[in-house]
C-alpha positions in Angstrom: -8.1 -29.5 -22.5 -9.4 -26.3 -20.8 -8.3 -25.9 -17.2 -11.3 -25.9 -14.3 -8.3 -23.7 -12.4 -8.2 -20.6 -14.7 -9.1 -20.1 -18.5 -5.9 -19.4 -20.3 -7.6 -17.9 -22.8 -9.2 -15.0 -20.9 -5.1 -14.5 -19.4 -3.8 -14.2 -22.7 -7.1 -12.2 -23.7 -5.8 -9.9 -20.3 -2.4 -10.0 -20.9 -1.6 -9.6 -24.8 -4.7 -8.3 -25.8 -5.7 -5.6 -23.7 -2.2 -4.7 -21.5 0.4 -5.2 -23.9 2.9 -6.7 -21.6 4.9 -7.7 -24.3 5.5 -4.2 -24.9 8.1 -4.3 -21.1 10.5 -5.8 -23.2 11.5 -3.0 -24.4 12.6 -1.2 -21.2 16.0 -1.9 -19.8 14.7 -4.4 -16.7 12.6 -6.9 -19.1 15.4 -6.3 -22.4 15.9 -11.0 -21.4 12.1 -11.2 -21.7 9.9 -12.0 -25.1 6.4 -13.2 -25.5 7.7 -16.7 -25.6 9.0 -16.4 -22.0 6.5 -14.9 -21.1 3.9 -17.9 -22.2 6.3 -20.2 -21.0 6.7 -19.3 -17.8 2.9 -18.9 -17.5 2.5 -22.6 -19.2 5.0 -24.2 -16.2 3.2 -22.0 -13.2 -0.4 -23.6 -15.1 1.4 -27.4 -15.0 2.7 -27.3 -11.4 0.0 -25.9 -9.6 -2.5 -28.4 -11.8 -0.4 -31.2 -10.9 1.7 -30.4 -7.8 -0.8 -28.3 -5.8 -4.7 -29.2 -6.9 -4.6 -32.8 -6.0 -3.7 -32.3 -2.3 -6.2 -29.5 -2.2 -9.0 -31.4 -0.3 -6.6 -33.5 1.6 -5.0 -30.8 4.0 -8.5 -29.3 3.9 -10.0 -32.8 5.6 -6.5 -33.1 7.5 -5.0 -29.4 8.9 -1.5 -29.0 10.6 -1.7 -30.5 13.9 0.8 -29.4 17.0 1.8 -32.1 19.6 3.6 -29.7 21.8 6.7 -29.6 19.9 6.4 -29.9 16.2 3.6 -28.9 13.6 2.7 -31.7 11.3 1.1 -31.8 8.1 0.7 -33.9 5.4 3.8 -34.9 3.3 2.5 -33.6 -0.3 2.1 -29.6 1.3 6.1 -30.2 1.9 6.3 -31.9 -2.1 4.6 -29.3 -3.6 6.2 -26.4 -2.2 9.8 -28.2 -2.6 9.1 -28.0 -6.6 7.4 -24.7 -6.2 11.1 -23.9 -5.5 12.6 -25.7 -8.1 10.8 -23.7 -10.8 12.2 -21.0 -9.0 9.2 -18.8 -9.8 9.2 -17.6 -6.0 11.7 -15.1 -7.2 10.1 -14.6 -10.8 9.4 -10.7 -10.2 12.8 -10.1 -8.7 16.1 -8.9 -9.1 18.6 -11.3 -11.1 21.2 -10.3 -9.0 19.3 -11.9 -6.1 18.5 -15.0 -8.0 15.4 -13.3 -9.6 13.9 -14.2 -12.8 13.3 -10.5 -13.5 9.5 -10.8 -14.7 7.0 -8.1 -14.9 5.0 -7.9 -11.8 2.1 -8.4 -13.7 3.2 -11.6 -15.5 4.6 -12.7 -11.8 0.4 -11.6 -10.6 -0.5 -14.0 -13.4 1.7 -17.0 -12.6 0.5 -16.9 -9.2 -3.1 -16.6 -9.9 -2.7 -20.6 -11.1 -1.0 -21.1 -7.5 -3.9 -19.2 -5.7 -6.5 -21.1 -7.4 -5.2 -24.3 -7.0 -4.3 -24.4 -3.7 -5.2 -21.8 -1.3 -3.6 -22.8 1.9 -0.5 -24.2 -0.1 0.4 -21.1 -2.0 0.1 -18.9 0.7 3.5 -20.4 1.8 5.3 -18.6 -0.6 3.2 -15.6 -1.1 4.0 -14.5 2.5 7.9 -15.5 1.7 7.7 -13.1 -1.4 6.0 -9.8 0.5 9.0 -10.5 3.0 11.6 -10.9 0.6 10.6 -7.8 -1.2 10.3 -5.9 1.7 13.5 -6.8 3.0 14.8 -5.8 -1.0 13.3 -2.3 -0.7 14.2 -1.8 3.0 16.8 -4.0 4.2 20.5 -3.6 4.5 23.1 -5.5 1.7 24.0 -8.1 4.4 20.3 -8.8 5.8 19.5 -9.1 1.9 22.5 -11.6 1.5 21.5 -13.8 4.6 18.1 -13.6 4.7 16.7 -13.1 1.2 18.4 -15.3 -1.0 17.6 -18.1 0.7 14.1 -16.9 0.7 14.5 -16.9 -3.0 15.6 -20.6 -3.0 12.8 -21.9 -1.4 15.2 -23.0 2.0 13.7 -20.3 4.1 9.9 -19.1 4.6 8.6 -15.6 5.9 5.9 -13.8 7.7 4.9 -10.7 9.2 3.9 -10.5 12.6 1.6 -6.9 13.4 -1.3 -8.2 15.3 -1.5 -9.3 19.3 -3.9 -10.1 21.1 -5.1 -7.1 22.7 -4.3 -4.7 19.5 -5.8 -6.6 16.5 -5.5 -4.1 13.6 -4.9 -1.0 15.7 -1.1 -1.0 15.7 -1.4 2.0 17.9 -1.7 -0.3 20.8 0.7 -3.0 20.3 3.1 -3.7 23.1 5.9 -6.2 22.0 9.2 -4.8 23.0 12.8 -4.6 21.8 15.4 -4.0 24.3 19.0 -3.1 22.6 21.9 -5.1 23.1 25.7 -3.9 23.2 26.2 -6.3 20.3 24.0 -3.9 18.1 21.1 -6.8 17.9 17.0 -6.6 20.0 15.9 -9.1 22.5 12.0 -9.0 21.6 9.4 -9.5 24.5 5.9 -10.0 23.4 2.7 -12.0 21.8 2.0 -11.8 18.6 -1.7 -13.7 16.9 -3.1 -14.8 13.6 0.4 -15.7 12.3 -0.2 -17.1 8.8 2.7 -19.5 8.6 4.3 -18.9 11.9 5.3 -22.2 12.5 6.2 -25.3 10.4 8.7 -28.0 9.0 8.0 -27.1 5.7 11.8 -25.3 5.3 14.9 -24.8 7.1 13.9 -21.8 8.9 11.3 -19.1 8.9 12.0 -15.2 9.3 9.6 -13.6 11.4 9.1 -10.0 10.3 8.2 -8.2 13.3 6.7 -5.0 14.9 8.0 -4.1 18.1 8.7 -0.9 20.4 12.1 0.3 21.5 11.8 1.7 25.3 12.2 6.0 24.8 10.5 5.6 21.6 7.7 8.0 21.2 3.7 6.8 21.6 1.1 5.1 18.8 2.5 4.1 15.6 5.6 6.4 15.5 6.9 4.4 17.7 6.9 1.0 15.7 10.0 0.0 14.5 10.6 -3.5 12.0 12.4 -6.3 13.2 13.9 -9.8 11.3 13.8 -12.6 13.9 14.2 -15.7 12.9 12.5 -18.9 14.0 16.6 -20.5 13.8 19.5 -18.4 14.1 22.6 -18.2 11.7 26.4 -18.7 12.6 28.7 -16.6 11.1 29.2 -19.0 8.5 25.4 -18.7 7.6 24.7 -22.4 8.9 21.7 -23.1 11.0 22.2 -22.9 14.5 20.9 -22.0 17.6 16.8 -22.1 18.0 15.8 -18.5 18.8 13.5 -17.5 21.6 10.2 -17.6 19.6 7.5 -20.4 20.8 4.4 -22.0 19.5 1.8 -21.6 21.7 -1.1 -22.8 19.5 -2.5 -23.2 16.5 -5.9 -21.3 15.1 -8.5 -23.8 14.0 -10.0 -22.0 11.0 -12.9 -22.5 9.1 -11.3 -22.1 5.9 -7.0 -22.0 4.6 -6.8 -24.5 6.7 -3.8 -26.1 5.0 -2.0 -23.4 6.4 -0.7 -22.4 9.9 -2.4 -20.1 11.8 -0.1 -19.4 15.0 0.0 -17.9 18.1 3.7 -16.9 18.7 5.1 -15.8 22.2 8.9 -13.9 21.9 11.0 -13.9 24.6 9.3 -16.6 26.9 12.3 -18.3 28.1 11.7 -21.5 26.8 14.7 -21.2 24.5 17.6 -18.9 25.7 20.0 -18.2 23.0 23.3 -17.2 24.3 22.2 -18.8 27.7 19.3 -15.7 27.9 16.0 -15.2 27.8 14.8 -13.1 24.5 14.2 -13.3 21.0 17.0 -12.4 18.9 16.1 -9.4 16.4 18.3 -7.4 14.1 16.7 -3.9 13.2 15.7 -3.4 9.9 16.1 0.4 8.5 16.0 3.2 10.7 14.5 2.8 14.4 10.8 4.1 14.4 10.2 3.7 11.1 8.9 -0.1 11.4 5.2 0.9 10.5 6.1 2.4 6.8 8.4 -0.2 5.9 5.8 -2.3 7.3 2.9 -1.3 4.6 5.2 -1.9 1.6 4.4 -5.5 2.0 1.1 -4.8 3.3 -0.1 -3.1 0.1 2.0 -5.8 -1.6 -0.2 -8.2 0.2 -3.5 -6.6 0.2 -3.8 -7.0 -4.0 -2.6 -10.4 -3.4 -5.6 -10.4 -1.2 -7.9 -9.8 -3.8 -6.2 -12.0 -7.0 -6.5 -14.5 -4.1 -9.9 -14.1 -4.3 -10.1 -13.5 -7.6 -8.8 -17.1 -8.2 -11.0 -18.8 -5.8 -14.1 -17.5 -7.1 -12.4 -17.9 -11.0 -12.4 -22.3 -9.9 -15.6 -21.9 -8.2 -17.4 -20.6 -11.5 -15.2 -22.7 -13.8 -16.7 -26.3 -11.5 -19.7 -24.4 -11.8 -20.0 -24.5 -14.9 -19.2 -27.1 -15.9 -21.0 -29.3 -13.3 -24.1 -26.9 -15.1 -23.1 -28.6 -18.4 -22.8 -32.4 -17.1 -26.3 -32.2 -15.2 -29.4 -33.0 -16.6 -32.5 -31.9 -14.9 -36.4 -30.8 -16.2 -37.5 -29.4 -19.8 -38.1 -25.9 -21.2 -40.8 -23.8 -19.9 -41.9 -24.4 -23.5 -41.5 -28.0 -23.9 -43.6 -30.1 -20.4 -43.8 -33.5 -22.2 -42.5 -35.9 -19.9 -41.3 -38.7 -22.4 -38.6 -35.9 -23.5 -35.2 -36.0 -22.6 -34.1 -34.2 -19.9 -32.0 -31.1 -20.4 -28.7 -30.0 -18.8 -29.3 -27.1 -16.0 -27.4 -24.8 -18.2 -30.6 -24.5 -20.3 -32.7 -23.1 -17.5 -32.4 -18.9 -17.8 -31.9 -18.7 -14.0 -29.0 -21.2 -14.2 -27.3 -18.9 -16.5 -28.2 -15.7 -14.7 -25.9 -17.4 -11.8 -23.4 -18.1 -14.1 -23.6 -14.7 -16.0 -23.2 -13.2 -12.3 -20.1 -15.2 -11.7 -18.7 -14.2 -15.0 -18.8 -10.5 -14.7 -17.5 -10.6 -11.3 -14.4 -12.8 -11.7 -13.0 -11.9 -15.5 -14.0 -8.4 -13.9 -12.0 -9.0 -10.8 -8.9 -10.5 -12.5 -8.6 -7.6 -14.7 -8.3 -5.3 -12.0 -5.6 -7.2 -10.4 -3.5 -7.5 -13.7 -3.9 -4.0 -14.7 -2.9 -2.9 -10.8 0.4 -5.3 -11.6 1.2 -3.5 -14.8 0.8 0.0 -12.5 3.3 -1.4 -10.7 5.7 -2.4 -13.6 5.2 1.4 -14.7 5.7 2.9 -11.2 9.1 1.2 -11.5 10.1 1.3 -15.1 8.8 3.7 -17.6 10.9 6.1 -18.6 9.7 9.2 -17.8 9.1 10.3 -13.9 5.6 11.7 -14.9 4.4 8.2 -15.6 5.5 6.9 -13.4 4.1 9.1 -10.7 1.0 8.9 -12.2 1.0 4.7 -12.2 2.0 5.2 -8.3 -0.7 7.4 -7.6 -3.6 5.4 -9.5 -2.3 2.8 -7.9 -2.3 4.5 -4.4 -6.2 4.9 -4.8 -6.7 1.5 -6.5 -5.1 -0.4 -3.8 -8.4 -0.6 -1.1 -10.5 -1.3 -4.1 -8.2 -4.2 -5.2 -8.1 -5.4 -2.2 -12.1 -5.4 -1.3 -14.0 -5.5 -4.2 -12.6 -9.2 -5.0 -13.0 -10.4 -1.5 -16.3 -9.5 -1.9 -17.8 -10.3 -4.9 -16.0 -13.1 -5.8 -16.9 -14.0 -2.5 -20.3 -14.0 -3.8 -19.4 -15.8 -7.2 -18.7 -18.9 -4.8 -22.1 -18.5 -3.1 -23.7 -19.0 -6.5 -21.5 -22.0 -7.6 -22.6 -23.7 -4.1 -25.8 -23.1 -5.7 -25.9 -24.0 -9.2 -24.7 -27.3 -7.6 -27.8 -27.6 -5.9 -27.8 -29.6 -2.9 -24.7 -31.1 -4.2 -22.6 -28.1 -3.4 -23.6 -27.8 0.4 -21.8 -31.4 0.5 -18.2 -31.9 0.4 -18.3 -34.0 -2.1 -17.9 -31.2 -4.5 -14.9 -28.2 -3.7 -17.0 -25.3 -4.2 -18.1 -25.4 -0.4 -14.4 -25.4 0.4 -13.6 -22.3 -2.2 -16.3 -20.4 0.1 -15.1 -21.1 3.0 -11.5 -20.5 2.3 -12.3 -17.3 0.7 -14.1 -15.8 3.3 -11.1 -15.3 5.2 -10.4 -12.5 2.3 -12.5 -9.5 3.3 -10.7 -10.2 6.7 -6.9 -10.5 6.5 -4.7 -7.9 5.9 -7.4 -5.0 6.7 -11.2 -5.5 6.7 -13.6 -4.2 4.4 -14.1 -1.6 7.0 -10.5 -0.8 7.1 -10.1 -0.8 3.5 -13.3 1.7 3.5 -11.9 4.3 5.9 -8.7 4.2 3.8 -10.0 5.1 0.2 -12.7 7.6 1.7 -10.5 9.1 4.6 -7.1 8.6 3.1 -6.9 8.1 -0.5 -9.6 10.2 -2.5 -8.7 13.4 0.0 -4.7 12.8 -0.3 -3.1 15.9 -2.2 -6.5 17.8 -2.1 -7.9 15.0 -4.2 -5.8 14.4 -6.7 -5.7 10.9 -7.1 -9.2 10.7 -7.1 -9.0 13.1 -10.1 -6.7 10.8 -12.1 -8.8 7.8 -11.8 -11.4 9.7 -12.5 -9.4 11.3 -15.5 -8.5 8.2 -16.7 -11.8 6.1 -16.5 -13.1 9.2 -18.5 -10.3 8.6 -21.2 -12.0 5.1 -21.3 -15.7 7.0 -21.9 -14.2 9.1 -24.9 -13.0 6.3 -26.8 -16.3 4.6 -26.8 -18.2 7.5 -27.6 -16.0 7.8 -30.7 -16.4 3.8 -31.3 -19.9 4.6 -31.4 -23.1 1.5 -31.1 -23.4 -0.5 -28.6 -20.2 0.6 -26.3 -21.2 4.3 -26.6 -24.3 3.6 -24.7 -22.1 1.3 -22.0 -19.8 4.6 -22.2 -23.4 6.8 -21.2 -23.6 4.5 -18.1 -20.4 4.9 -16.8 -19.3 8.9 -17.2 -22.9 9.8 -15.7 -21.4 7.1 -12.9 -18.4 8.8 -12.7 -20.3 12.4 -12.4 -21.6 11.0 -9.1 -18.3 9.2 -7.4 -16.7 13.1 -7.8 -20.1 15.0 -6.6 -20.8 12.3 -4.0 -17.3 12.4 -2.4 -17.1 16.1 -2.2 -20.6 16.2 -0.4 -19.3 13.7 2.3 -16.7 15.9 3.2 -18.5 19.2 2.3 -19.8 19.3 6.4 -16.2 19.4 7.8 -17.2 16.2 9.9 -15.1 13.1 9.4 -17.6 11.1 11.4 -20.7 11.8 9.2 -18.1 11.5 6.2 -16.9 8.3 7.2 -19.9 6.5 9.0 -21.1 4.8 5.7 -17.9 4.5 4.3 -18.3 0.7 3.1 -21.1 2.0 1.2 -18.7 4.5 -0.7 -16.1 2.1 -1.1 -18.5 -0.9 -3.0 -20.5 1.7 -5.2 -16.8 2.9 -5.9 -15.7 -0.4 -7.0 -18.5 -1.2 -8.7 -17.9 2.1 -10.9 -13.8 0.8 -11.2 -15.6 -2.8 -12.5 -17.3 -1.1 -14.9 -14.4 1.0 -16.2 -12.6 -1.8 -16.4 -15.3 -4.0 -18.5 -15.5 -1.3 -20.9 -11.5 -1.6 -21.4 -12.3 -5.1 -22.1 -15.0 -4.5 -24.3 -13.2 -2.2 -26.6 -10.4 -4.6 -27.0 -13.1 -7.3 -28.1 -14.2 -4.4 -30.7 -11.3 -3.1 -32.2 -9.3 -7.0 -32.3 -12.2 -9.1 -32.6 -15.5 -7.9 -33.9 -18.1 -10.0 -35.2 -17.2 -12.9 -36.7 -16.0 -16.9 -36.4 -12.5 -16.9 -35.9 -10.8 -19.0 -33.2 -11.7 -16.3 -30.1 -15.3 -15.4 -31.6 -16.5 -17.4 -28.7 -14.7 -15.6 -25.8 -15.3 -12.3 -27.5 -18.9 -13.2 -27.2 -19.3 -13.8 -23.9 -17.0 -10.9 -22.7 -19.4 -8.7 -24.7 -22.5 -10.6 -22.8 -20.8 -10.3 -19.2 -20.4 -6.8 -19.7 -23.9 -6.2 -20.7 -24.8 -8.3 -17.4 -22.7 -6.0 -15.5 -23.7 -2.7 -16.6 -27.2 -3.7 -16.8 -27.6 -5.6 -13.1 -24.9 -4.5 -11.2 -24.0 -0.8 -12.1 -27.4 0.8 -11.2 -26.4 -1.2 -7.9 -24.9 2.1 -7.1 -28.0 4.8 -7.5 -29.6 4.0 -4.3 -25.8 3.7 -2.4 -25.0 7.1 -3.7 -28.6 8.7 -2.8 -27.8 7.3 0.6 -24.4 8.5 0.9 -25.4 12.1 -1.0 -28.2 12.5 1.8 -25.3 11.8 4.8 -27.7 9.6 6.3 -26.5 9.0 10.0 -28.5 6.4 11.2 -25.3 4.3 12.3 -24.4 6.9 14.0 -28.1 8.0 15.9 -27.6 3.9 16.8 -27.1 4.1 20.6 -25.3 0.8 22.0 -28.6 -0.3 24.8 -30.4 0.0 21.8 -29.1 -3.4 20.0 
């Protein structure tokens, strides 16, 4: 029976088809690994999250974590499912072995938790914060902090966060003001608030580490002042039982209008309420080198942000599955060609602008969820092919990718959820059907770890200029590399291939006009502009990978995938036909540097 979660089929399409994964096994890292684990592993993330995490999905919806001034409670099947989340251990399936790691490619491990994300959005984000904290701590922490922190992380008895924003700061870091005085005994007593804590408080594990950003007195202004600290929620004895509570309070919990299975926390350090070792402050233990908190701070944000989007990816993947199929189950009116009343009615799949909605959703989710697979296999070849040019190259592409990963999900799968509330009808503004819920919970998405805006100002300001432009020029390169081999390939995919290099022209001429005047401010005022006529280009890129796959393993024909061949083939047609020349009238604007944000005065709102 096909899943309502994810298709299978289009992952194995994704993942054997088009990326080779199998293909890792042959580098030292993935030597354990064969197709069959891979499928197998795949096969128990699809079985727990169907039957573990989906059927509670509406019930901490209807019934979010509550606070009574000393405990958070929510209902007992969040704790159930995330205690045989732990059991599969899968929380450590991209990890080391030596830390109780399965050792899988990342972008097997982005696949696994796709099921999770789709499933269950407020219950998977429990351990998808724990793993960004674990692998932070792996790339940044010191043999003992990995020893008593991580590996329980990896087991499933501790949870993690990371705690940037405050109240009066938001997303500029520049401003935060939580302190870390040193102690003789070479550990930080933290002062300071910290908001929107995702999973900042609970009883759904032994403990929680808090990673935090805090200033050191004498340390120099803005962000180079920011150094990373581990504090957790219980502290350790020396014989790594729990112990003491640590100075970090709950001071309230965000209501949200979607995730609303998980915690959303307002955290106070250092208030006195506990007072560990008969003191006030929250016990912290540095974590690298002072000052360097906001660098080690971004390798689990960028971790995080793609898991932003295959978050979103997944939500609007359910939303168009129910969609569809509720599409298939309906009957309502005739043909345009057939008004006899005594006729049967026909299912609302037959209508053309049903299917338009559907076709929409299509292209944007199988379009989305390739993006965030192929950034997962960058990442397997940043850390493991064998030559350094590759995998400089994967870390650059990936450098650019990143915002657009991040963004152009949260976005348009966003959208893919708006038109499965409506292909339900009037039915899908009711909460009697989950698609309402997949909208609300995914709108958090082009919020959370940097807005659109942010993610804007970073591709445009950040990544296309970074080493005069060069990873601009590889994406660019390599999207082009796409063009050639359809051109060769000929028909059909040769004209797809005319639509996207004369796209590509304008991404390189469009972004050296922006900053052709010298002025970051009329560069950057319409920078979400550039950043979804840019991701739009990288969706079609990306459809015409797919498509060429469909050609060269598929072609016409009836065998057992003719079907999903088919439709990728249609999809892409959708996309490059109704969504691509989307990005003519954003690049006019953006050629002309229209500045009529900035001419906006404020007493004129």
């Amino acid at each position: 029976m096909s899943s309502n979660l994810l298709s299978r089929r289009d992952l194995r399409f994704l993942l054997h088809d088009w990326l080779e994964v199998t293909r890792l096994t042959g580098r030292h890292r993935y030597a354990e690994h064969s197709r069959e684990t891979f499928d197998a592993v795949l096969e128990l993330a699809e079985r727990v999250a169907t039957e573990r995490f989906a059927p509670h999905n509406r019930a901490a919806d209807l019934a979010e974590p509550t606070f009574d001034g000393r405990r958070v409670h929510t209902i007992a099947q969040v704790k159930q499912a995330l205690d045989v989340f732990a059991e599969t251990g899968l929380l450590g399936a991209g990890m080391d072995a030596s830390v109780g790691g399965m050792q899988l490619p990342h972008v097997v491990r982005a696949a696994c938790f796709a099921w999770f994300q789709a499933a269950n959005a407020g219950t998977s984000a429990y351990p998808l914060l724990t793993l960004g904290n674990a692998n932070l701590l792996l790339a940044h922490g010191s043999p003992e902090q990995i020893d008593t922190w991580v590996r329980p992380m990896v087991q499933g008895r501790f949870f993690g966060t990371m705690c940037l924003s405050e109240p009066q700061a938001g997303s500029s870091l520049a401003d935060i003001t939580t302190r870390a005085q040193p102690q003789d005994d070479g550990t930080y007593r933290l002062h300071g608030t910290k908001m929107w804590i995702s999973g900042g408080d609970h009883e759904l594990s032994e403990n929680i580490v808090h990673l935090v950003l805090a200033r050191i007195p004498g340390g120099p202004p803005g962000v180079k002042g920011i150094s990373l600290f581990i504090v957790p929620k219980v502290l350790l004895g020396d014989d790594g039982a729990l112990g003491a509570r640590n100075d970090v309070v709950l001071v309230g919990l965000n209501h949200k209008m979607g995730y609303r299975g998980t915690t959303n926390t307002l955290l106070n350090f250092g208030e006195g309420v506990h007072r560990p070792g008969g003191r006030p402050g929250a016990v912290g233990y540095l974590v690298g080198e002072a000052h360097q908190g906001l660098s080690q701070m971004f390798h689990m944000m960028n971790e995080a942000r793609i898991g932003v989007g295959a978050g979103a990816t997944a939500l609007g993947y359910t939303g168009y599955l129910k969609s569809l199929t509720y599409a298939r189950q309906r009957t309502q009116g005739r043909p345009l060609a057939g008004k006899d009343p005594a006729t049967p009615q026909v299912p609302i799949v037959a209508h053309p602008d049903v299917r338009r909605m559907l076709l929409a959703q299509k292209s944007y989710v199988e379009g989305a969820l390739a993006l965030v697979l192929y950034c997962g296999r960058l990442l397997d070849e940043e850390k493991t092919a064998p030559e350094a040019a590759d995998r400089e190259r994967a870390r650059l592409l990936l450098d650019v990718l990143t915002p657009i990963a991040k963004s152009w999900p949260s976005q348009w799968c966003l959208a893919a959820n708006d038109l499965a509330i409506q292909v339900h009808g009037g039915s899908g503004y009711t909460r009697d059907h989950d698609v309402e819920q997949h909208w609300r919970d995914n709108r958090l998405n082009p919020i959370h770890e940097g807005t659109h805006g942010i993610q804007a100002l970073d591709l445009l300001g950040r990544k296309v200029t970074m080493r005069g432009g060069a990873g601009l020029a590889l994406l660019v390169e390599t999207a082009r590399a796409t063009v050639t081999r359809a051109w060769k390939a000929g028909g059909e995919v040769a004209e797809l291939a005319a639509s996207l290099g004369a796209a590509l022209d304008r991404v390189s001429l469009v972004t050296r006009r922006l900053w052709s005047t010298g002025d970051p401010e009329v560069a950057l005022a319409n920078a979400s502009v550039y950043l979804e006529a840019v991701g739009h280009v990288v969706i079609a890129w990306i459809w015409l990978e797919q498509v060429l796959v469909v050609e060269a393993t598929g072609g016409p024909g009836d065998g057992p995938d003719a079907d999903l061949h088919a439709g990728k083939r249609q999809a892409a047609r959708y996309f490059f036909r109704h969504e691509l020349p989307r990005t003519g009238p954003q690049f006019d604007l953006l050629d002309g540097l229209d500045r009529t944000t900035l001419e906006m005065r404020d007493d004129w709102f």
